[in-house]
Structures are given as C-alpha cells and as structure tokens.
N, C-alpha and C positions, 0 to 999 in steps of 0.2 A: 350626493353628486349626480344621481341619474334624474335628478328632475330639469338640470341644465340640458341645453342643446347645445350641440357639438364641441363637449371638451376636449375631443383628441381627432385630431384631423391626421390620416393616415395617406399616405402621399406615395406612392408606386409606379416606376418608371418600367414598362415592361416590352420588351423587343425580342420576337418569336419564342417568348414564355410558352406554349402550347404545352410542353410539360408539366407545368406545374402549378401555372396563372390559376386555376379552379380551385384548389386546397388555399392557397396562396388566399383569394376571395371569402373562401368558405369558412376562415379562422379566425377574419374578421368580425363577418356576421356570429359567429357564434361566438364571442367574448361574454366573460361571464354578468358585466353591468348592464346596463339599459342600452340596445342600440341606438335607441333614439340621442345618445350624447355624442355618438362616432360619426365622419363620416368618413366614408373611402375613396380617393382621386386614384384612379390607375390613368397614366397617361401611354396610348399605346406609341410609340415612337418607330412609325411606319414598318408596323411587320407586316410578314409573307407568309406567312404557314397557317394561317389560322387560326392566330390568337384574336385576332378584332372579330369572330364570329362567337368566338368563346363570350369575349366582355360583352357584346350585347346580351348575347342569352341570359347573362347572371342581372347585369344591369337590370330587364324585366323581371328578374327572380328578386334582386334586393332594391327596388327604386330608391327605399326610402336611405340608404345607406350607399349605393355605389352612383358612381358620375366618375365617367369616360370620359374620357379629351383625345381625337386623334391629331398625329401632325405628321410631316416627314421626317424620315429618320434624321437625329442629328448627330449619331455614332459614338455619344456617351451618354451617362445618366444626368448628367449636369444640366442639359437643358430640361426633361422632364420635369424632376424636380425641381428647378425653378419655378418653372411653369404652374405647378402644384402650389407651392409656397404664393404663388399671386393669388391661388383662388383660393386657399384654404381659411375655413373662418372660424378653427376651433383655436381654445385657450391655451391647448399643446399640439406640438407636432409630432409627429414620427415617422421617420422612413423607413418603409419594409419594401425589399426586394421581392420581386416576382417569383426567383426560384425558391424562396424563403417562405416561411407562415409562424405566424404565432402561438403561443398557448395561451388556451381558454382565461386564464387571471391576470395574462399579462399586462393589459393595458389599464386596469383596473389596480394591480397592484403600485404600477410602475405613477399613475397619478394621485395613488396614497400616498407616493412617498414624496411628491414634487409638492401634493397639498401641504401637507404635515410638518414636514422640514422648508418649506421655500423656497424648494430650487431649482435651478434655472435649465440643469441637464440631471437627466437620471439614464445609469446604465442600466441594462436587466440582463442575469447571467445569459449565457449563451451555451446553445446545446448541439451536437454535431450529427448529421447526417453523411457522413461521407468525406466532411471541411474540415477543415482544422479553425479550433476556436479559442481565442485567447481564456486564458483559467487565472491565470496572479492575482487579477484584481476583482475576482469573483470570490474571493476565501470568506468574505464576511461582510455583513449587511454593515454600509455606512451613511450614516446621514449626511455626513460635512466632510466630502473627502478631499484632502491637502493635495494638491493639482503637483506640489513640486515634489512630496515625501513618501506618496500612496504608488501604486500601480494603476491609478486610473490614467493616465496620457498613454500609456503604453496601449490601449484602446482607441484607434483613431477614426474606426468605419463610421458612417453615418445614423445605422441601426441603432438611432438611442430617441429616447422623449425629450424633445428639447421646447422648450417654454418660446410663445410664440411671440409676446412680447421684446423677449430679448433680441429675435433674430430680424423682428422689424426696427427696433431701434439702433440696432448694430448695420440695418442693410446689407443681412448677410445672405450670400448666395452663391450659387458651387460655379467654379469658375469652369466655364465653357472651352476655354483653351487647354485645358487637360484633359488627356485621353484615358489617364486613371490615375488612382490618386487624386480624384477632385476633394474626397471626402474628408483628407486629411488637413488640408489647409482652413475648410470649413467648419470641422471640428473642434480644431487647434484653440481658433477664434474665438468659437463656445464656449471653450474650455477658460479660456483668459477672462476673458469677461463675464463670465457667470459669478451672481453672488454666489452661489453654493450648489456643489455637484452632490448628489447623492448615485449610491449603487444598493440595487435589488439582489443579494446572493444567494437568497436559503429558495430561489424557483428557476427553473427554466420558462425564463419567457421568449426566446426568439430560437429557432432550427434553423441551422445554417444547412443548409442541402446543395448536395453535388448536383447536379444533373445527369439526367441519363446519358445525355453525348457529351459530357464532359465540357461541354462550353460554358465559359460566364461571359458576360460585359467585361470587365474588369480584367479577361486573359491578354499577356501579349508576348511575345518574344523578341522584343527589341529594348538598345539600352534606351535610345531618344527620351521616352514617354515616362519611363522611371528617372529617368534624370529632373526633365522636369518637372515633376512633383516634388522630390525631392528639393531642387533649387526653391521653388516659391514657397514650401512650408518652411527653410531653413531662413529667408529671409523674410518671412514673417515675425520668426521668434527674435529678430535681430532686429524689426523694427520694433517690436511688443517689449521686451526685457531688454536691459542693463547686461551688459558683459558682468560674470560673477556664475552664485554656484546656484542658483537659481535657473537661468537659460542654460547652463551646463548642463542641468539634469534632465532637460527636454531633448537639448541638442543629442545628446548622448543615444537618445532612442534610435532617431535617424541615421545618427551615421556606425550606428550597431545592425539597424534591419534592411532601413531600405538601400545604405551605400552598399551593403555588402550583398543584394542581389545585383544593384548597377554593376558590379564586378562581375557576377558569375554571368549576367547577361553581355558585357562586355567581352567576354571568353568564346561567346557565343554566334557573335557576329562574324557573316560568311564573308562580306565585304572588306578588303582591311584601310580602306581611305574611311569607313564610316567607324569602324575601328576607332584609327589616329582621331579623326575629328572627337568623338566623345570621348576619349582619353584625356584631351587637353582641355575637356569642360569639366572634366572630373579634378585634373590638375586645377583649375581654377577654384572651385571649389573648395579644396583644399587647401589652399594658399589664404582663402578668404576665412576662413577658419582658424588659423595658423596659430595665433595667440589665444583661443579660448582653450578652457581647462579641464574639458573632458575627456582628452585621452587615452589617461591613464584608467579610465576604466572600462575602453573596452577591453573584448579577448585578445587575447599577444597576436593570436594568427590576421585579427583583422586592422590590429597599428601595423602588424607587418606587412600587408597592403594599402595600407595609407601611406607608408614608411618608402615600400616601394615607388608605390605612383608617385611620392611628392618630387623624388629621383629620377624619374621619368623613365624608368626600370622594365617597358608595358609589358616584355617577354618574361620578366621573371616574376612580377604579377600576375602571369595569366597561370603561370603554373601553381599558382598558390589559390585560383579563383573557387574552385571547385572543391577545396580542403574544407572537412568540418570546424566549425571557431572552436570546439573543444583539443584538436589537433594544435600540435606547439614543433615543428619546424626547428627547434632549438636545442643547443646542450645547454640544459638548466645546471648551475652550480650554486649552491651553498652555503655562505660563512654568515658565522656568526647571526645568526636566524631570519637571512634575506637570502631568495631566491633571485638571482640574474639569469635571463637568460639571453645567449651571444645567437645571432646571425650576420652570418653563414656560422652553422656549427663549426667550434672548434674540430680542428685534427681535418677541416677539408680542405683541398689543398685548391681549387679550380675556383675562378670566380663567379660570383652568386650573387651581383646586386652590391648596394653601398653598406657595408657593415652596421650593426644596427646592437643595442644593449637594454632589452626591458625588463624593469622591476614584476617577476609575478610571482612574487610571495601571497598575494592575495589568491593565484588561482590553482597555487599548487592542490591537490585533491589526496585524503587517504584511503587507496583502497585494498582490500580486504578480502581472506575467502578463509573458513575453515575446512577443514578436512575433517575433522574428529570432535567430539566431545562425547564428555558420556558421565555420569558420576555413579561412585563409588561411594557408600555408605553417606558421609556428608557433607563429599568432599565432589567438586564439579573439576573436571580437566578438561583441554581445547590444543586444540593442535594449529595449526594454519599457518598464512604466511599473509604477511604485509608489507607496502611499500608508499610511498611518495611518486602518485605518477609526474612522469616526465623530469625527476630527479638525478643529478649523474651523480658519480660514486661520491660515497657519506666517508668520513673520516671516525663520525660520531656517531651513534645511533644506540636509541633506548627506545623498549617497546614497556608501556603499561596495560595490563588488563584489570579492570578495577568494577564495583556495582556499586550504583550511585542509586540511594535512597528519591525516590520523585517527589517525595512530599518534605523532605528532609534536608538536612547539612550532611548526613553523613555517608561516608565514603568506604568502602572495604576493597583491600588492594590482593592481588594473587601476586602467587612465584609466577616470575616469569624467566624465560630463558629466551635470549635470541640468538641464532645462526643466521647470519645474512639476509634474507626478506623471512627467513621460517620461524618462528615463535611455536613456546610451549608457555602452557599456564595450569598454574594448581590454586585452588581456592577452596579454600574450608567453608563451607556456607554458613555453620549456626557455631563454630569456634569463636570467642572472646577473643577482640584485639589487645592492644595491648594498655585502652586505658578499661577492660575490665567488664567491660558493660558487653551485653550479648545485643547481636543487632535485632533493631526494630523490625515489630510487623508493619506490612505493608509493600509496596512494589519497589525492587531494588531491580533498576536496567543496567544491563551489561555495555560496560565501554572498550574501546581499545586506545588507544594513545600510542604515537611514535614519535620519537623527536629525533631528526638527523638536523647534525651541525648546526644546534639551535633552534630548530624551525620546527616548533613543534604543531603535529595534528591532531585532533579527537573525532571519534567516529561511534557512531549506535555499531552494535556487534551485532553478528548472525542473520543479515538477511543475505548476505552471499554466501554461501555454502554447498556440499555437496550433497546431492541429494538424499544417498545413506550416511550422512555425516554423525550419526545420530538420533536417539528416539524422542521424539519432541509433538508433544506433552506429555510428561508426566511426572507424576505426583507422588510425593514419599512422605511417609510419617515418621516423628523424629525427636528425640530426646532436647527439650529446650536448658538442659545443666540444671534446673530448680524441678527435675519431677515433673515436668508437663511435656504436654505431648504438642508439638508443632506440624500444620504440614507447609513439605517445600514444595512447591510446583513452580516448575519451570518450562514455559508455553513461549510462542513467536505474536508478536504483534502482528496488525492486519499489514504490516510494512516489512513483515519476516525476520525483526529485531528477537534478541532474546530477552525474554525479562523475569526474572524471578519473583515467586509471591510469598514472602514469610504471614502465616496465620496460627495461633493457639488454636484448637480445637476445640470446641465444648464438648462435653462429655454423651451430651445426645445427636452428636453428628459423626460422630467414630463410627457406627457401623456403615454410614455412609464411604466415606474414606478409604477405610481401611479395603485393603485387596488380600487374598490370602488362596491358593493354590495349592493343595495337595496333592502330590505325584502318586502313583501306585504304592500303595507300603509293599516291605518284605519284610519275611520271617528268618528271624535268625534264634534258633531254640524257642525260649521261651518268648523272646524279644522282638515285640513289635516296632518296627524304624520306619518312620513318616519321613517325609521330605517334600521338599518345593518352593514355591516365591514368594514374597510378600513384597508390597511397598512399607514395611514398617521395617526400617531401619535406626540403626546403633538406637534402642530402647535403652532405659536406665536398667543398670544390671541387675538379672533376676527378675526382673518387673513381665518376663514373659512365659508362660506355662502354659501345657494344656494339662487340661485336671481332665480326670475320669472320675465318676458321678458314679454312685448305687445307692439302693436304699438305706444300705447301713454304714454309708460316708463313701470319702472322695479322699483321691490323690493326685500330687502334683507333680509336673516333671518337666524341668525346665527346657526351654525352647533355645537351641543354639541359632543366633542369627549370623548370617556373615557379611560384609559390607557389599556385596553384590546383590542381598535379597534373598540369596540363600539361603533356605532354614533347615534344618534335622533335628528331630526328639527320638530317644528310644525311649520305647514304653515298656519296661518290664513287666509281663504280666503274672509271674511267678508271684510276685508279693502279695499279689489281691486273691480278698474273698472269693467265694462262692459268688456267682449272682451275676446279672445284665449292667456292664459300665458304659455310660454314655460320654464320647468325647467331647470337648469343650477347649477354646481358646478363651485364656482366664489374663488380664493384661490388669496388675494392680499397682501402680505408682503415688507417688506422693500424694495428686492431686487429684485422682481419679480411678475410678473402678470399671470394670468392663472386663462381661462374660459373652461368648460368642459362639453356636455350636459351630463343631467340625462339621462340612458336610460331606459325606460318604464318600471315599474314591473308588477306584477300580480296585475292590480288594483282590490279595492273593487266594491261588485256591487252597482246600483242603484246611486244614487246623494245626495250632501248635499245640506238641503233648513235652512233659518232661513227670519228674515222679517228685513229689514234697514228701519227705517223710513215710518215704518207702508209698508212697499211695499215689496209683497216675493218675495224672489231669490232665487237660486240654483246657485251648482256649480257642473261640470261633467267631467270625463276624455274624451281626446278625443283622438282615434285607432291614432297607428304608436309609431313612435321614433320623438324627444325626447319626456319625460315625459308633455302632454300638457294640459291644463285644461282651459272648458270653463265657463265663470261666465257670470251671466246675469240673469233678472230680469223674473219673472214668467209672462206670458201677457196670461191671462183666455182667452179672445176675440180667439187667435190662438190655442187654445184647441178645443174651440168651433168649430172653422173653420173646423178643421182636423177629427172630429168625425162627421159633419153632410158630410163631403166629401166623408166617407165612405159607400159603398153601404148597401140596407139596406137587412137583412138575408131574405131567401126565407126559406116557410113553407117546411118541411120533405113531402115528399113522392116521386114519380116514376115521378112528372115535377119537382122536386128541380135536381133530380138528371142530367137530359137530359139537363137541365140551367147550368151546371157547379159545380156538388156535386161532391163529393168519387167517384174515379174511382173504380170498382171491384177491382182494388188490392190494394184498400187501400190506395192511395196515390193522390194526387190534379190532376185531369184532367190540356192537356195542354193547 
C-alpha cells in the first residue's frame, strides 16, 4: 500500500483550534504507513487566536503532507469540509476534527480493512479524552456489518474512512444549512448506499478530546438547530426506505437521542413565543410519524413525551423534559406476566395530561443486593433482598437461586425462602441431586430469578453487595463422595458476579492448595491439644491425621474437622516411646496419599510430666521446624549431676567482684 500516493486524504475544518490544532497535525504525520500515501487539508475557517500562524509553521514543517486553505468563517464545519472533499485526491477520505488526533496505526489499520473486505465505510473504535464516545458498536471487529441489525447507525459523527469513490458518485456533501448535526444526514447516506461497512474494534484509532475551554463547533443551546437536523435526517430515511421494520429501526435512533435532547432543550428556552413555535414543529413531526412502528421501543418516559406533546400537553412535558429515560413516571401492574403501566399513576387524584397505558414488560429490570453469604463446610448460604424495579404490589412472587454449569446443561437449585423483597438461600455445593450424578467440574455461575405475577426475571448474582458481605475468594478442599479430593473456589468476575469453580486435585498440587494454621497448643496432663483452620473441609471420614514420626515408628491420631474450618487433635503423649517425634499432617483417601509436615507454633512454656508405671516422664517441644517433641523418662541421678557441675556462688563483696561479678555497667564481665 505505501507505494501508492495519496490513499487517504484527511480533511480538517479548524476555527480558533490554538489548543490542540498541533497534536491534531503531528498524529498525522507520524502514522505508522508511508506518509507519502496521506495527505492533510486543514481548512482554517477565519480564526482569530492564532491558529493560521500555527498552520503555516507546521505547513513549512510538513510540506510534503499538509496544505492550508484559508477563507472566512462560515460558522459550521459543513463548508470546510466541503471545500476539503473538492480538493482532495486520495482513494479514501477521512475527517478528523481539530480538537481531535489520531493514533499512530489508525489510518493504516482502518484501510486494511476497507482494502481486504471492500468497503465503502469503515468505523475505528473511539477513545475519550474528557467526551463521551459511543462503545455498542465497537464490541467486535466486523467486516460486513448489517446497517439495520448491528449498532453501527447508532454512530452517525463524520470521524469514519469513507471510500472516496462513493461520495463522488452519490455527490455527497454536508449540508451548509445546518448549524449541527450536518454529519448525520451525511452519514446516514453513507450508510445506505455503501456496499459494505466494516468496523475496526480490537484499536483505538480516533481520541475524542474536550478542550480546555470547553468549547466545540458543534455546542449549542437552542431547540431550532437540533430540530433541524433532526427533521432532514428523518426525512431522509423516508425518502431512502419503505415504511416497515427496516426504517423503523433507523428511525428509532432519532427519536430515542436526538428528540429527546429537542425536549430537554425545549425546557430550556427563556423566550416562550420561541417555546410555542418549536413546540408545534415538534408537534408536526410527530404527526408525520404517527403510523410508523417504532414506538414501542422506546423508554416509557420518552413515549410519555411524545404521548404528551402529540396532546399538546407543553407544560406537563416540560416537567418530564429533564427526567432520566430509565425513570418510569408510572404505577406499573402485573398480570399474568405483562407489565402495564398507567399515567397519570393510579390513586392520583389531580389532572396530569391525557391518560396514557404502555406495555413495559420488556423494560422492567431485576435488581438485587446481598447482605451476607458465607459457606459452611459444603454448603454456600446468601441473604439479600430482590425486586422488580418500578413494579407495584405482586400477588404472586417466587425467588430462585440456582448455578448454571457455563459449559453445560446443567442446573443446581438452593432452598430458598422469600419474605417480601428479602430472600434467604441454602445450597449444598458437591451434594448429589436427585438424578444421582455429582455435579461437574468446571465454572458453575450463580443466578437469581424472581417471578411476580408471571413475569418472570433472571439476573448474574453478586456484583451488588455489601462490602463485608462476605469473604470472596476463597478456596476449600473437599470430599468428591468417590474418595477424591475436590477444590471449591468461589471468586467474583471482573463484573463482581459470583461464580463457582469445581476441580479434582491431582495429587501433586495438594500442597499447593491446601491452607492449614496451627493456633498455640495447650497442655492438659499428659495431653498435647492443637487447634486452628484449614480450608479442607468435610474430608472422607478418618482420611485425616496427624501422625508423630520416631525412629522406631509412628502414630496416628485423628483430626477433628468442623464445617467452619475448625480443627482440634489431642495428642496423647503418654502412650509413646522414648525418643524425638516429628509432627506430620498424614491425608490418606481412596485415591490419594499425602504427607505434610506441621510447622512449629507458638509452643507452650515448660513441659508435660505424668508417672507410667510408677516412673516419671515428661514430654518437651524441641526449637526448629517441623513441630518436634521430645518424650523420655525423668532420671533424678542427671539432675543431680548438672547441679553439683555448677560452680559454687562466691560471697558479695570487692573479691566476688575481681572473680568475675557485675561489670560496673551492669552486665556479666567477659
């Protein structure tokens, strides 16, 4: 491709850019293909701050790539960009804004994809400085994306590669008479008439940047200028498509985005004769609309401003202008698993506009929060509470909590209990249903489900939670019913979801795994008692011991576990030999073997003594790792020995001291 001259002509309309015109320049030139195929039009459209000293400078910095065009302002980008489009003489176009710049592979990536596929428009994700940037239809690289079934229309700025053949044989060019909003009808166009759109998603090729003073081209505060954008792209798609669900699903965009700022900007005007006048163009609009079939999919709140205005309602419109579309204004009821909901809500008594009844079973939503969960041996419990927003009272209602295998068919359901929106749930994690079969390894995600008066919801469980709602990750080891050892771990996805991971362990990854905490032992006689945590829980019975080790054998003694992780062994140490015993965590099950030393706790002080056979003993810890203990028989005789070995004290005075006393500072002479 870099042997061609000028495949992508870059066409820039900039008016008091001083901010940003230089990066904006500089992102060009440094693309990552051959410059020699670019070239760059900024057309300056009569600034005052000193951007046209800017663009000469760079011009002499990049000749071979930029070319200036001054003229006087013409107060939108529509003529720039024309003006661009006349001189430009690459095989693609692109428009990039002033306050805007590229990254280094964009333009490069963006006509790999226009080569390779054929097509006529290519989007490139979009990345934000400060703006907000459309994301739907940036999920996934497409080559041939379906204009009526994708999220690419929902993208209507100019910021895309559009094939320059197309826009010369369509004579397409941004209409001068719109003060914004030109790009969308120009797009739209694109859009129709392109053999084949493709989208670039796995890059950021284009930053959309704020400016420092917060101005764009593009800002305005009036309805006028959003009106009419909106009228000429909407009869555009009336002249382009057939009444049907094709232009429905265009039309839908506009009068989801852009009517519903003509409204909040209608609220907004200080004048009220400019008011009534765009009121009754809005009214017109709407009328001209009347029979097509995309209503029922906007938000309730925004039919209920169409609903209003087509009523001529404007004052109880305007109180609805500024509400979020996820806000629903209504008493939603119920039956039989269709959501209505009435305005004016039921039970008010004052009038509110012409009475109005929309189906939103589609937008009812279920949301969710726990309080608690925690498991116990191998068994998970959850607390929280659920509802149906914007639901009025249920007659009916059932809550399911269930883990749904991701690679699988299969399902496993908890107890649940519901009080009003509050739920309780119990789940045995590695418990046999009831056709027998132990569930599969692999990721089991936790669900919730509520159905009131038929209308049932499902939801991923556990990203809404209370912050100590519970300890999340972790990981337990666990009897699989055949002798093997399982672990459960239970972790949050990158989305705060809960999801469970059933795995077998192999036998050389248990020391990994396994966690085990020894609390201070104590002495009770002869009786050494350990305690503390483990994540190995409900083991096959028996299968847990720790053995004490000597040269002339070992003994065992079983590990009580409790379903909290709890463990205690008493170690009788009366029974054993003579001699140094080493402790050991001994784990022997059907399918697997595994020895583990104890490592040393905080022992108690002093020694246990008791008498065998009229003869005393004791038994002692002895320094280091593993946990070691010495047993052996009390012999008086080597007491004696060790106390007459010691020298015998010298009387105090001024020769105790010259013998080896108290050095004056207090500390043992050397």
């Amino acid at each position: 491709m870099s042997e061609n001259r000028n495949i992508v002509s870059v066409i820039t309309p900039a008016y008091n850019a001083l901010p940003c015109i230089e990066r904006c320049v500089a992102s060009v030139a440094h693309q990552s293909f051959d410059s020699g195929a670019i070239e760059m039009i900024v057309v300056d459209d009569g600034s005052t701050d000193g951007t046209s000293a800017i663009l000469d400078r760079l011009s002499a910095q990049y000749p071979s790539l930029l070319r200036v065009i001054r003229q006087e302002n013409s107060g939108s980008p529509s003529g720039p960009r024309n003006l661009g489009l006349d001189l430009a003489s690459g095989r693609y176009v692109f428009f990039l804004d002033a306050d805007d710049y590229l990254a280094p592979e964009a333009l490069q990536r963006l006509t790999t994809a226009a080569e390779v596929n054929a097509s006529d428009v290519v989007l490139g994700r979009m990345a934000s400085e400060g703006r907000r940037v459309p994301r739907s239809m940036f999920r996934a690289n497409q080559a041939d994306a379906d204009l009526f079934t994708s999220r690419v229309y929902w993208s209507l700025s100019a910021q895309k590669l559009f094939r320059k053949e197309l826009l010369d044989r369509l004579q397409l060019r941004f209409d001068t008479g719109l003060r914004i909003g030109e790009d969308q009808p120009f797009t739209a166009l694109a859009y129709l008439r392109a053999r084949r759109i493709s989208v670039v998603a796995d890059y950021d090729c284009y930053y959309l940047v704020r400016r420092p003073d917060g101005r764009h081209l593009t800002a305005t505060g009036s309805t006028e200028p959003v009106l009419d954008a909106l009228h000429t792209v909407c009869e555009l798609l009336r002249a382009e498509l057939p009444p049907g669900q094709r232009r429905d699903a265009l039309l839908e965009r506009h009068f989801a985005v852009e009517l519903r700022d003509v409204f909040r900007f209608l609220g907004r005007e200080a004048d009220p004769a400019v008011q009534q006048r765009e009121f009754a163009r809005v009214q017109e609009l709407l009328a001209r609309h009347e029979d097509d079939s995309f209503w029922h999919r906007l938000a309730p709140v925004q039919r209920l401003r169409c609903h209003l205005a087509r009523h001529g309602h404007l004052g109880e419109l305007l109180t609805h202008t500024l509400s979020a579309d996820a806000h629903m204004p209504f008493s939603v009821h119920i039956s039989r698993g269709t959501a209505l909901a009435h305005y004016p809500p039921r039970g008010e008594h004052r009038a509110r506009g012409p009475a109005a009844c929309f189906d939103v079973t589609d937008r009812l939503t279920l949301s969710h929060h726990i309080s608690h969960f925690s498991c116990t041996g191998t068994r998970l419990r959850l607390t929280g509470r659920a509802r149906l927003e914007q639901a009025g009272p249920a007659d009916r209602q059932a809550v399911e909590v269930f883990l749904q295998h991701r690679d699988g068919p299969w399902r496993r359901h908890a107890r649940t209990r519901l009080a009003g929106e509050f739920f309780e749930a119990d789940l045995d994690l590695l418990d046999e249903p009831g056709d027998g079969v132990p569930p599969a390894d692999g990721c089991w995600d936790l669900y919730l489900s509520l159905t009131v008066n038929g209308l049932a919801r499902t939801v991923r469980l556990g990203n809404r939670r209370d912050q100590d709602a519970g300890r999340c990750p972790f990981t337990y080891l666990a009897d699989d019913g055949e002798g093997r050892i399982r672990t459960v771990r239970l972790y949050a996805t990158a989305h705060g979801n809960l999801t469970l991971r059933l795995e077998h362990v192999p036998a050389g990854r248990l020391s990994r795994e396994l966690r085990l905490h020894v609390e201070a032992p104590v002495w009770c006689g002869p009786v050494l008692r350990l305690h503390g945590t483990t994540n190995l829980v409900a083991p096959p019975t028996g299968s847990v011991l720790v053995q004490l080790a000597s040269r002339g054998g070992s003994a065992d003694f079983p590990l009580v576990i409790e379903d909290d992780g709890r463990f205690s062994v008493e170690l009788p140490l009366d029974v054993l030999s003579s001699g140094r015993w080493a402790a050991a965590l001994r784990i022997a099950a059907a399918n697997w073997q595994h020895t583990r030393p104890l490592r040393q706790p905080v022992l108690p002080a002093g020694s246990a003594r008791w008498r065998r056979s009229l003869m005393p003993r004791y038994a002692k810890p002895v320094a280091g790792d593993p946990l070691t203990l010495r047993v052996d028989r009390i012999r008086p005789t080597r007491g004696l020995r060790r106390r007459f070995a010691q020298p015998a004290a010298l009387p105090a005075g001024p020769a105790a001291q010259r013998a080896g006393g108290a050095s004056p500072g207090g500390r043992e002479a050397a």
